[in-house]
C-alpha positions as CSV (number, residue, x, y, z in Angstrom):
1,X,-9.3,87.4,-16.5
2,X,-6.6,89.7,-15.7
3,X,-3.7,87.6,-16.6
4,X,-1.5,88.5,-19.9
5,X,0.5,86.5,-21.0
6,X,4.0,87.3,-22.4
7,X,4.7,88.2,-25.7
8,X,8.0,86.1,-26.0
9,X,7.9,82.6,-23.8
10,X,11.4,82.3,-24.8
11,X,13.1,85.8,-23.2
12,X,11.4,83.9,-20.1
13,X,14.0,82.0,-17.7
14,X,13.1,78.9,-16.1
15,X,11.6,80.4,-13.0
16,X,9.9,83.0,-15.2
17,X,8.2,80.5,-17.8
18,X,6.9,78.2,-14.5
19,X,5.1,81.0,-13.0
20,X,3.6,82.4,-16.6
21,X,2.4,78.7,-16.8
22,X,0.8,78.9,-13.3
23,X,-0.8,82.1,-13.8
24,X,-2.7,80.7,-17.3
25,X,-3.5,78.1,-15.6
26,X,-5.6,79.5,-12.7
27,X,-6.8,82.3,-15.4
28,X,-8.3,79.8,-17.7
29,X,-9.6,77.3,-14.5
30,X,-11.1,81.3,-13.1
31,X,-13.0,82.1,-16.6
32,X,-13.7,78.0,-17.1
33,X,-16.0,78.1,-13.7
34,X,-17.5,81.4,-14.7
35,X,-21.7,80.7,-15.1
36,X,-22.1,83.5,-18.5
37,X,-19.5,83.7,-20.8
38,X,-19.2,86.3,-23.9
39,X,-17.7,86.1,-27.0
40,X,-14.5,87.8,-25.9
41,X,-14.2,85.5,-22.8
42,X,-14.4,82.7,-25.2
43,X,-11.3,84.2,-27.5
44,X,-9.2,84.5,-24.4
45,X,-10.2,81.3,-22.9
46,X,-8.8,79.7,-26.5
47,X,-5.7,82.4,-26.6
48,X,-5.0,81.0,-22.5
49,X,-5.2,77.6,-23.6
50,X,-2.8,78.1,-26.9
51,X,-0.3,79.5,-24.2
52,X,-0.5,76.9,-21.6
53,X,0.5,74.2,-24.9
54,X,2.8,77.2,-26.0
55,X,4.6,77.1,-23.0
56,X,4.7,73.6,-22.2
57,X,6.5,72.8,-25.7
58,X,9.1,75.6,-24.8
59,X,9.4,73.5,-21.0
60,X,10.2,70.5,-22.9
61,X,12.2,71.6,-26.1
62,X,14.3,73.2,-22.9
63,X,14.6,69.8,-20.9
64,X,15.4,67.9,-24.2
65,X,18.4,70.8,-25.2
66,X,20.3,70.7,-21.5
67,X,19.9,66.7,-22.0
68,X,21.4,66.7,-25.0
69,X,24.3,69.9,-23.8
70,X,24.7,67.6,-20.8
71,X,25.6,64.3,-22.3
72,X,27.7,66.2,-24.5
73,X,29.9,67.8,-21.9
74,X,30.2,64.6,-20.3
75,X,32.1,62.9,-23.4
76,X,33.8,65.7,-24.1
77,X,35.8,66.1,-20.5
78,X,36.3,62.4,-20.3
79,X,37.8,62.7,-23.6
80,X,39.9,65.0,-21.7
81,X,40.9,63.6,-19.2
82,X,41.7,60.5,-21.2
83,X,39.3,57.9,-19.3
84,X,37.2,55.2,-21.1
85,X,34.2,56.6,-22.6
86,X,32.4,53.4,-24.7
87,X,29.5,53.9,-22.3
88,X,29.3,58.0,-22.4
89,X,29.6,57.5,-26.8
90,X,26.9,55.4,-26.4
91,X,24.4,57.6,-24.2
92,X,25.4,60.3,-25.8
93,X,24.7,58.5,-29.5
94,X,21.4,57.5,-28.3
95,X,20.8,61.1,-27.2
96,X,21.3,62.8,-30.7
97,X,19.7,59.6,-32.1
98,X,16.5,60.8,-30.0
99,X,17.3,64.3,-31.0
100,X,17.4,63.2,-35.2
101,X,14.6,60.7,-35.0
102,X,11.8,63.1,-33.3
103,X,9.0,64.3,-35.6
104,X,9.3,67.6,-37.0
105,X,6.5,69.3,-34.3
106,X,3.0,70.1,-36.2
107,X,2.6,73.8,-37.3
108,X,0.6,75.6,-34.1
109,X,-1.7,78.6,-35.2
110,X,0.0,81.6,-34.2
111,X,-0.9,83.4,-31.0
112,X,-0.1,86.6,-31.0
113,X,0.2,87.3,-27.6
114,X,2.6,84.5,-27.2
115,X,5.6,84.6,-29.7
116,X,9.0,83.4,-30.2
117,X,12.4,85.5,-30.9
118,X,14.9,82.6,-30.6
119,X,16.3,84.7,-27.8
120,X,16.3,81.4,-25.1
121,X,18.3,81.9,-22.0
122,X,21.0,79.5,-21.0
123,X,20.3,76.3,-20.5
124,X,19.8,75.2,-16.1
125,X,22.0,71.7,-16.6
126,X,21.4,71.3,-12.6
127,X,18.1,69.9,-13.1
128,X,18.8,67.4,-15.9
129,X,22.1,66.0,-14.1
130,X,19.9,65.2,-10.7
131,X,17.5,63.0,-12.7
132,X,20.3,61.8,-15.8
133,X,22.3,58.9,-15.2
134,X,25.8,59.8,-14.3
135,X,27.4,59.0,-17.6
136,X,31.0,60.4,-16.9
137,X,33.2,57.7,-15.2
138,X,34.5,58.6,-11.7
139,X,37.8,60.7,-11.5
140,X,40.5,58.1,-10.7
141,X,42.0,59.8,-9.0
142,X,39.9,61.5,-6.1
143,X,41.4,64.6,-4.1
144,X,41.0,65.6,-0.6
145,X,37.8,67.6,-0.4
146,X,37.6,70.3,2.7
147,X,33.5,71.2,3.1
148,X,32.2,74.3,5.3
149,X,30.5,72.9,8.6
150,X,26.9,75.0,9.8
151,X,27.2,78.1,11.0
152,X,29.6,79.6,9.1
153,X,28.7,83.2,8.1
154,X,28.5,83.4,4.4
155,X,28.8,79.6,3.6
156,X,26.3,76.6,3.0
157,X,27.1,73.6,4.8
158,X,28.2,70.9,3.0
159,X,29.8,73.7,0.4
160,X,33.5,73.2,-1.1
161,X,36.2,75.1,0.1
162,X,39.9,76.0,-0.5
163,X,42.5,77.1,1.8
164,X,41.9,81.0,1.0
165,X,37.7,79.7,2.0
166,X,39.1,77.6,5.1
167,X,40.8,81.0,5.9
168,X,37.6,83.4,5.4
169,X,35.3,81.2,6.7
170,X,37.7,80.7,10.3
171,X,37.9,84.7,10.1
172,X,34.1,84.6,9.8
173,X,33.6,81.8,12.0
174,X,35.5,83.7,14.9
175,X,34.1,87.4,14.7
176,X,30.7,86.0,15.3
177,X,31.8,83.9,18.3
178,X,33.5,87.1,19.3
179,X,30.0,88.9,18.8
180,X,28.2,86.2,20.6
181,X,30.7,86.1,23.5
182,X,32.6,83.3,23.4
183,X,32.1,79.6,22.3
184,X,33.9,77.0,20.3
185,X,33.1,76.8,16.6
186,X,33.9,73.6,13.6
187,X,34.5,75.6,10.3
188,X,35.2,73.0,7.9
189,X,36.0,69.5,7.7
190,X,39.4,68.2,5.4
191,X,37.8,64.8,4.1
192,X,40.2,62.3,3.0
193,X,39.5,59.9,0.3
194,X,39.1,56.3,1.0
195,X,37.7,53.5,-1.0
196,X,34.6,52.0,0.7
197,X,36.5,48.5,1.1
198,X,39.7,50.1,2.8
199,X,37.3,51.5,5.5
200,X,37.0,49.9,8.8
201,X,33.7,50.7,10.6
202,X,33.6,47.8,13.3
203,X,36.8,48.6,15.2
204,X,35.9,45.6,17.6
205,X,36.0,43.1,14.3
206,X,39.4,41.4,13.4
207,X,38.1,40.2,10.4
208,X,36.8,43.0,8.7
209,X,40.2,45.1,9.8
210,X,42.2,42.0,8.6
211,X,40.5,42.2,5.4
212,X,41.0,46.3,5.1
213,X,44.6,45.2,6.3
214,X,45.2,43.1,3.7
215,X,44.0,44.7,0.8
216,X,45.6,48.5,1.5
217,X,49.0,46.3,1.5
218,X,48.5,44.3,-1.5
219,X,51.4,46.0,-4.3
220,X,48.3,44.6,-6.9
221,X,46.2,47.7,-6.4
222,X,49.4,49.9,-7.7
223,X,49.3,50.3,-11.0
224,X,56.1,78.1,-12.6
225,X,57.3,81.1,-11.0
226,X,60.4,82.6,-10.1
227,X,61.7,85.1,-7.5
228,X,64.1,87.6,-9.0
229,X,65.1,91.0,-7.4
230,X,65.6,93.7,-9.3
231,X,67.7,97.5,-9.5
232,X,67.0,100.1,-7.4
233,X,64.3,102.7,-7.4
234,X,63.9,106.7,-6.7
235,X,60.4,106.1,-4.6
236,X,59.4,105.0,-1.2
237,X,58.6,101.5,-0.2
238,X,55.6,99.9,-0.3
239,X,55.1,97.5,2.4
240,X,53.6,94.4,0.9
241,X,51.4,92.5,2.7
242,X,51.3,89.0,1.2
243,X,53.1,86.2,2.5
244,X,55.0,83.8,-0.3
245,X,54.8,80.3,1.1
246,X,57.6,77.5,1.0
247,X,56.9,74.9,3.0
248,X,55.0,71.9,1.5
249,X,54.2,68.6,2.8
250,X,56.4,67.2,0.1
251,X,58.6,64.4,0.5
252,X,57.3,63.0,3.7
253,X,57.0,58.6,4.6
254,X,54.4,57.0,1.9
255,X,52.5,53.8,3.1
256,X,49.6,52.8,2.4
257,X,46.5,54.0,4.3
258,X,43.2,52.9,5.8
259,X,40.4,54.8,7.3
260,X,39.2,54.0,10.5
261,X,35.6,55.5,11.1
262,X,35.6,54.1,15.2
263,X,38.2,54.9,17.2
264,X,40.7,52.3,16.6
265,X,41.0,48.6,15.0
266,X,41.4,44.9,15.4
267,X,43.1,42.7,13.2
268,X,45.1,39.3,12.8
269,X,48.8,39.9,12.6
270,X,50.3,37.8,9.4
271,X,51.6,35.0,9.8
272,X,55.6,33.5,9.0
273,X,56.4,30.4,6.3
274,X,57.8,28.1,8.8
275,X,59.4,25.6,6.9
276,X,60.9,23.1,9.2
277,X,57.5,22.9,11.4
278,X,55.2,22.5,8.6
279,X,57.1,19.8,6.5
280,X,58.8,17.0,7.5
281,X,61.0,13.8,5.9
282,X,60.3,10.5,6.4
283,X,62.9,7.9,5.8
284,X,62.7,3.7,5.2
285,X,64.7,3.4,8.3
286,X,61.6,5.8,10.2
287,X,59.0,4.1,8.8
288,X,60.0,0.5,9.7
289,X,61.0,1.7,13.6
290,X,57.2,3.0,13.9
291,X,58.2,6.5,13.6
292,X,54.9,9.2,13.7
293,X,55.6,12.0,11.1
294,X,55.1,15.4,12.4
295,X,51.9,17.3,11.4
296,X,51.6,21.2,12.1
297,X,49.0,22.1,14.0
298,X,47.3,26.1,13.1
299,X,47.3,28.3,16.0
300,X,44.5,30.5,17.1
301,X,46.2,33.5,17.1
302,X,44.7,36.2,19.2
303,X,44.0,39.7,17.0
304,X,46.2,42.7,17.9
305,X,44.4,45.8,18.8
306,X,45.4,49.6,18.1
307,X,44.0,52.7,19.7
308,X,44.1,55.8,17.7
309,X,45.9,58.9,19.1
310,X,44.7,62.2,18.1
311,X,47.0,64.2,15.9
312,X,46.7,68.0,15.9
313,X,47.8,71.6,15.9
314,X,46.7,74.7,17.8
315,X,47.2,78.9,16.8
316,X,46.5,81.6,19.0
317,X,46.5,85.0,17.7
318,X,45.6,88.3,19.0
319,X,42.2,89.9,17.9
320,X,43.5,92.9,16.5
321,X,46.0,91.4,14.4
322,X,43.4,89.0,13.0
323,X,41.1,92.3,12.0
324,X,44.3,94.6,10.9
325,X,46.7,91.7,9.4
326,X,44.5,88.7,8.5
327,X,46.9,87.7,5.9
328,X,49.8,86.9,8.5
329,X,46.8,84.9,10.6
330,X,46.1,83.1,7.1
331,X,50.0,82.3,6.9
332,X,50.1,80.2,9.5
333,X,47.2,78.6,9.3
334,X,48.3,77.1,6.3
335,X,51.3,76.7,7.9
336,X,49.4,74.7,10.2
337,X,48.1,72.6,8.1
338,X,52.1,71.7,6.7
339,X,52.9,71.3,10.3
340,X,49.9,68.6,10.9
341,X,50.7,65.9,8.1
342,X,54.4,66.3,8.7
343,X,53.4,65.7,12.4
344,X,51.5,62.8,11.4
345,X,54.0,60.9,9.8
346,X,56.4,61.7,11.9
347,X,54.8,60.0,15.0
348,X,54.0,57.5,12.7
349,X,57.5,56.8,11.7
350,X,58.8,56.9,15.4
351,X,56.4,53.6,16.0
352,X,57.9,52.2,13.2
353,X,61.4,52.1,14.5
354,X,60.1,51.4,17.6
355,X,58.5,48.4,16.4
356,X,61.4,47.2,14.1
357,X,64.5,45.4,15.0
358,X,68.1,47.2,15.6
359,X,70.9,46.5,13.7
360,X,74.6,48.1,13.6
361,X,76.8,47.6,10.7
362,X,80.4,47.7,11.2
363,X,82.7,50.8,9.3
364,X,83.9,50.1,6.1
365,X,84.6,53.1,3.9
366,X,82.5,55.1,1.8
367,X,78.9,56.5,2.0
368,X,76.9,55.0,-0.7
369,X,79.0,51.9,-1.2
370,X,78.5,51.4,2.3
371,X,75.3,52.1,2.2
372,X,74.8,49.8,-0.8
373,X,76.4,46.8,0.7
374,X,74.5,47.2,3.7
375,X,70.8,47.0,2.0
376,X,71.9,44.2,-0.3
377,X,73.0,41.9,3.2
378,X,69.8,43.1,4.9
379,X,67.6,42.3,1.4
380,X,69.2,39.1,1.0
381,X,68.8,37.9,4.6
382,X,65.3,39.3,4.9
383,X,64.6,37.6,1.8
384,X,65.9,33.9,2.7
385,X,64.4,33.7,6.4
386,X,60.8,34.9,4.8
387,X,60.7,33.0,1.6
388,X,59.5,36.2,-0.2
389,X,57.7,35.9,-3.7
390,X,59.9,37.6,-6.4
391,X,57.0,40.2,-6.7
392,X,57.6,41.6,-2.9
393,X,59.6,44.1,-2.8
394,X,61.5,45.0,-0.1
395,X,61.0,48.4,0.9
396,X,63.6,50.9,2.3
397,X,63.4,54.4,3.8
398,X,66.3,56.6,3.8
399,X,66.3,60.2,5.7
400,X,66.0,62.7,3.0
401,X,69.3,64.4,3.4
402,X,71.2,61.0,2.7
403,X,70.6,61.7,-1.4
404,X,72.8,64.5,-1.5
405,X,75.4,62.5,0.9
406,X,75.3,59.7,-1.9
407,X,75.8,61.8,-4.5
408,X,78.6,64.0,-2.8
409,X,80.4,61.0,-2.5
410,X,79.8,59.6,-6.0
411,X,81.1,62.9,-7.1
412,X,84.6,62.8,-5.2
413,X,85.2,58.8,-6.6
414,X,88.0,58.7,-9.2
415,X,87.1,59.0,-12.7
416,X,83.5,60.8,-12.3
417,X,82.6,63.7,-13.5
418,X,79.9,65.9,-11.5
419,X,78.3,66.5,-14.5
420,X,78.1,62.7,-14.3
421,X,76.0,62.3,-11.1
422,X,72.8,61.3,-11.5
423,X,69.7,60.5,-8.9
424,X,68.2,57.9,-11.0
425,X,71.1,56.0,-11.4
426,X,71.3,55.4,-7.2
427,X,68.0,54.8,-7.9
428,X,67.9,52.3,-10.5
429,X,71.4,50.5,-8.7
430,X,68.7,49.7,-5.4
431,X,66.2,48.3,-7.8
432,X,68.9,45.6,-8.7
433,X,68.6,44.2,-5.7
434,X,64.4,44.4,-5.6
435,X,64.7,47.5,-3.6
436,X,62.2,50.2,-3.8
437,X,63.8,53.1,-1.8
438,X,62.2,56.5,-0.6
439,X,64.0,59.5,0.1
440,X,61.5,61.2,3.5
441,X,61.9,64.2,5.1
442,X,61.3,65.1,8.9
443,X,61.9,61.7,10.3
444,X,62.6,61.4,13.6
445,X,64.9,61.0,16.2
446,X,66.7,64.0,15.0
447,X,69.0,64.1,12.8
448,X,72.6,63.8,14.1
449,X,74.8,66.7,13.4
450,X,71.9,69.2,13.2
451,X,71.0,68.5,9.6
452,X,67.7,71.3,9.4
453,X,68.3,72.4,13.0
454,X,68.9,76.0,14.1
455,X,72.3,76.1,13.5
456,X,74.0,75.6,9.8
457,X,75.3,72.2,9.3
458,X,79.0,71.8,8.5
459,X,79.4,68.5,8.1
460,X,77.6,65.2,7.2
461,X,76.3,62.3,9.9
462,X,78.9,59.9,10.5
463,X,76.4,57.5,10.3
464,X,73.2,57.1,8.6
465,X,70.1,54.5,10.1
466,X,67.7,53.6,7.5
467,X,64.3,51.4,8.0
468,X,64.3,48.5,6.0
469,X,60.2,46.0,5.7
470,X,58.6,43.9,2.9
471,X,56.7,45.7,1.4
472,X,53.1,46.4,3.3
473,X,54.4,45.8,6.7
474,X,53.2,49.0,7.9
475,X,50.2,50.8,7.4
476,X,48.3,53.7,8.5
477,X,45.0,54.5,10.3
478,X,43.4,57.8,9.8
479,X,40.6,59.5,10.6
480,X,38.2,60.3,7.6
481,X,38.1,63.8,8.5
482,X,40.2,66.4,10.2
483,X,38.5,69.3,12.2
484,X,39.3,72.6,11.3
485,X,38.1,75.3,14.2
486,X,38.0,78.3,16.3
487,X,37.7,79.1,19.5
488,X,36.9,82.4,21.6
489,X,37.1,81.7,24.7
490,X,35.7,84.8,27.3
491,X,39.3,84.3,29.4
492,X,41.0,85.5,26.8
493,X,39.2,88.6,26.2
494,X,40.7,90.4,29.0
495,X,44.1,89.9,26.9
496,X,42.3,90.1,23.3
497,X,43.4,86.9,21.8
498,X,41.3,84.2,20.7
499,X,42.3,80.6,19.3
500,X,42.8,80.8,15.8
501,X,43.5,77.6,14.5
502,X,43.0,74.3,15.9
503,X,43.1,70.5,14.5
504,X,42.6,66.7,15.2
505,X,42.8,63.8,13.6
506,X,42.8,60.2,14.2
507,X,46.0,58.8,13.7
508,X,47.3,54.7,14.4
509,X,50.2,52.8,13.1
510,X,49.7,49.1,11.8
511,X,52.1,46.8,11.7
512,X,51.3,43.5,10.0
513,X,54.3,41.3,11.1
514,X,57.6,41.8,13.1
515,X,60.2,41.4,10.6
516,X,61.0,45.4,10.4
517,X,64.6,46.8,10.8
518,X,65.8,50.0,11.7
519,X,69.7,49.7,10.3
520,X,72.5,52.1,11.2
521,X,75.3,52.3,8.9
522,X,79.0,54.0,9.4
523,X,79.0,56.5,6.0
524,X,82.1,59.1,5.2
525,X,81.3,61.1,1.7
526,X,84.9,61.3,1.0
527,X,84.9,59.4,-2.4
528,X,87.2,56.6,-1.3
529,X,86.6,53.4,-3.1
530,X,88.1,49.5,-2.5
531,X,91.9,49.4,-2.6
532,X,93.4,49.0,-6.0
533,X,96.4,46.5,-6.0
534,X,99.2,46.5,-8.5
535,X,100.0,42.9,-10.3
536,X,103.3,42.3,-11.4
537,X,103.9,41.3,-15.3
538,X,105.7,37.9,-15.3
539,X,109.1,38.0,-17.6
540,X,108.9,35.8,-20.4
C-alpha cells in the first residue's frame, strides 16, 4: 500500500479531498484482496479506513456549510434589493434549524496521519446552488443580456459579455478569420428580455398573436462625472487615446413590445364601439305597425398580417487601424450600437404616421397655448367617437426639441419669471386632460428648419406635428436577439480592410386599430397670450 494519506484533510480543496478519497479507497480495496496479511498491513488497513470516514465527514460538514453560506446570501441580497423574502426567511430558518438541531458528531479516535487545523478553504457555492432550490425571487426587473457565440478566441459560448467583451471578442473574432483567410464570423448575441406570454412563436396563428397583442397593450401590467479644462502646462502633449462617449439611446419613442421568434405575426385588429348599429329603440307606434328591431350581426373579421424587416448597421475599418488604434474601432462600434435602436424606432415611428390620420390646425398664436388647445380638441374628439374608459389614456408624442419651444415661450408670457419655468408643470397641465405625453428624439421626417442638422439652427419650426393614439395602439415586434459580427472577406485584402461591425434585427410595427393621428400645429415662441380688453367703470 503505497498510498499516504494527508496529514490535514482540511488544507485539501474540493478537487484535492476527492482524489485523496479515491486513492484510500483503491489502497484499502488493493490490501483487502491481498491472500497474507501482517500485522502492519492490518494497522494501515484500519488507519485507511479511519481516513475514508475522516474524509467523508469533512465532504459533508463542507456541503452542509456552502448550504447554509448559500441560503444566507440569498436573503441577504433580496433584502437588498428590497423584494419579498417570506419564502427565502423561511428556507433559510429551516437551514440554521438543521444546522442547531444536528447531533453533536461522536468523538472519532484520532488518526494521526489524518488531522485537522481548521485551515478549510473557501467554500465552492457552484455545486450547492445547481442542486438547491432557487430561493431568491427573480430580478424584476431583467436587463438585456449580450452572450459570446462559439468560436470566439478566449470566450465560452453561452458566457456574459459587456460592450468592452463585445469589443475584444469582435477584435478576436476577426484576427482569426484574418488568420484563417476569410470567412464570416457571429461574436455575440444582444438578447432582449421578453416574458414568455408576450412571445409569439406561431407567426401563422392570429390567436396566439392577438392574445400577445393584447396583453403587451394592456396599461394593467404598468405598475457622475464632469469635464473641466484646466491651466496651462510647461511639458509636451500626450496624445490620449480614449474616446469619451456622448451619444445614448436616450429619449427615443416608448411602446410597448413583443417578441416575435418566426418571422413575422398574425393577429385580429380591435374592434370599434358602434353604438348606433348595435342598439336600437323601439317605439309603441313601431311595435304596433310590425316593425322588426335591428339586431347586429358580428363580423368575421379577417386577421392582419406583418412581415418583419430587418434592422441593422454595418462598419468597415482598415486592418491596421484595428491592430494600431482598436480603441477608435471600439468607438464606433458602440456607436453602432446607439445608431441601431435609434434606427429602430425611427422606422418604426415613420409607419406610425404613415398609418395615422392627418390633421392641420389652423394659426392661432402662441406655441404651447396652441399646442395645448390643440391636444385638448383632438383628446376630446378621440375620446367621444371611441367611448374610451376613464382609465385609457390618450397618448401623445411630441418631437423632443418642442419642450424647450414650450418653455421659451412660457418664459417671454407677461408676469413669469424664468426662474419660474418648470417641465413638470407642462407636464402635469397635459395630464389634466388624461394626456400622457412623451418628449422623443430622432423622429422622422426631419425636422423643419434643421433642428440637429448640419447647420446651427437659428430659429424655431413654425409649426410643430405631433402623433396623437389611445393608449396601446401601437406596438412593436422584435427579434429576440440581435447579431453582433465580423466579416473578412478575401476581396478586401487586396485593400486591407475587413467588416468590423455588422447587425440585424427583426423589427415590425403593430397597429391595433385605425384611430391614430399625426397632428400639425402653427406654433410662434414669442410669449403672446389672448387679448386683454379694457371694461369701462359705470358712473354712479
Amino acid at each position: 500500500m503505497d498510498f499516504e494519506l494527508p496529514e490535514d484533510i482540511t488544507a485539501l480543496d474540493d478537487d484535492q479531498l476527492a482524489d485523496a478519497l479515491a486513492g484510500a479507497i483503491a489502497a484499502f480495496d488493493a490490501g483487502s484482496r491481498a491472500e497474507t496479511i501482517t500485522t502492519k498491513d492490518l494497522e494501515g488497513l484500519r488507519s485507511l479506513s479511519d481516513g475514508v470516514k475522516a474524509i467523508r465527514d469533512e465532504q459533508t460538514a463542507r456541503q452542509q456549510a456552502a448550504e447554509q453560506a448559500a441560503a444566507e446570501i440569498d436573503a441577504l441580497a433580496a433584502s437588498v434589493r428590497g423584494d419579498s423574502m417570506d419564502d427565502t426567511t423561511d428556507t433559510v430558518a429551516q437551514v440554521e434549524e438543521t444546522a442547531s438541531a444536528e447531533p453533536e458528531p461522536t468523538p472519532e479516535p484520532e488518526t494521526p496521519a489524518v488531522t485537522a487545523s481548521g485551515r478549510r478553504p473557501a467554500l465552492n457555492l457552484a455545486s450547492v446552488r445547481r442542486r438547491m432550490p432557487r430561493v431568491l425571487p427573480p430580478d424584476p426587473n431583467p436587463r438585456p443580456e449580450i452572450t459570446a457565440s462559439v468560436d470566439v478566441p478566449g470566450y465560452s459560448p453561452g458566457q456574459a459579455l459587456d460592450m468592452e467583451g463585445v469589443t475584444e471578442g469582435i477584435i478576436r473574432r476577426a484576427n482569426a478569420l484574418k488568420t484563417a483567410g476569410g470567412g464570416v464570423g457571429l461574436t455575440a448575441s444582444y438578447r432582449l428580455p421578453f416574458q414568455p406570454e408576450l412571445i409569439v412563436n406561431d407567426s401563422s396563428s392570429g390567436t396566439e398573436g392577438t392574445r400577445a397583442v393584447v396583453l403587451a397593450g394592456d396599461q394593467a401590467r404598468l405598475n457622475g462625472g464632469d469635464l473641466v479644462a484646466s491651466g496651462g502646462w510647461c511639458a509636451p502633449s500626450e496624445t490620449v487615446y480614449e474616446l469619451t462617449g456622448m451619444s445614448c439611446p436616450e429619449m427615443l419613442w416608448d411602446l410597448p413590445e413583443i417578441q416575435l421568434a418566426r418571422g413575422g405575426l398574425r393577429y385580429f385588429p380591435m374592434p370599434s364601439l358602434d353604438v348606433a348599429s348595435m342598439t336600437f329603440v323601439h317605439t309603441e307606434a313601431d311595435d304596433i305597425s310590425g316593425a322588426t328591431k335591428a339586431c347586429f350581426k358580428i363580423p368575421c373579421p379577417d386577421p392582419v398580417e406583418v412581415r418583419c424587416e430587418a434592422i441593422g448597421a454595418c462598419l468597415e475599418a482598415g486592418i491596421l487601424t484595428q491592430r494600431h488604434f482598436p480603441e477608435l474601432v471600439a468607438y464606433y462600434q458602440s456607436l453602432a450600437m446607439v445608431a441601431h435602436e435609434i434606427r429602430m424606432k425611427q422606422e418604426l415611428f415613420t409607419q406610425a404616421v404613415a398609418a395615422s390620420t392627418p390633421v392641420t390646425i389652423a394659426a392661432t398664436f402662441g406655441a404651447f397655448s396652441a399646442m395645448f388647445g390643440a391636444v385638448a380638441l383632438q383628446a376630446a374628439d378621440m375620446t367621444e367617437k371611441l367611448s374610451l374608459c376613464a382609465n385609457i389614456q390618450v397618448e401623445v408624442v411630441f418631437p423632443w426639441w418642442s419642450k424647450n419651444l414650450f418653455l421659451a415661450d412660457i418664459a417671454r408670457q407677461n408676469g413669469v419669471s424664468v426662474s419660474d419655468i418648470d417641465v413638470q408643470s407642462v407636464v402635469a397641465a397635459f395630464a389634466q386632460l388624461g394626456i400622457s405625453i412623451q418628449w422623443a428624439r430622432g423622429l422622422n421626417p426631419a425636422v423643419p428648419d434643421s433642428i440637429g442638422g448640419p447647420d446651427p439652427a437659428t430659429a424655431w419650426p413654425a409649426s410643430i406635428p405631433f402623433l396623437i393614439y389611445p393608449a396601446g395602439t401601437f406596438e412593436a415586434g422584435r427579434g429576440g436577439e440581435i447579431s453582433l459580427g465580423v466579416i473578412h472577406d478575401s476581396s478586401k485584402f487586396q485593400t486591407n480592410d475587413y467588416t468590423a461591425l455588422f447587425t440585424e434585427e427583426c423589427s415590425a410595427l403593430i397597429a391595433r386599430n385605425a384611430e391614430a393621428r399625426v397632428v400639425t400645429v402653427p406654433v410662434c415662441a414669442d410669449g403672446r397670450t389672448g387679448q386683454q380688453l379694457g371694461i369701462d367703470c359705470p358712473i354712479a
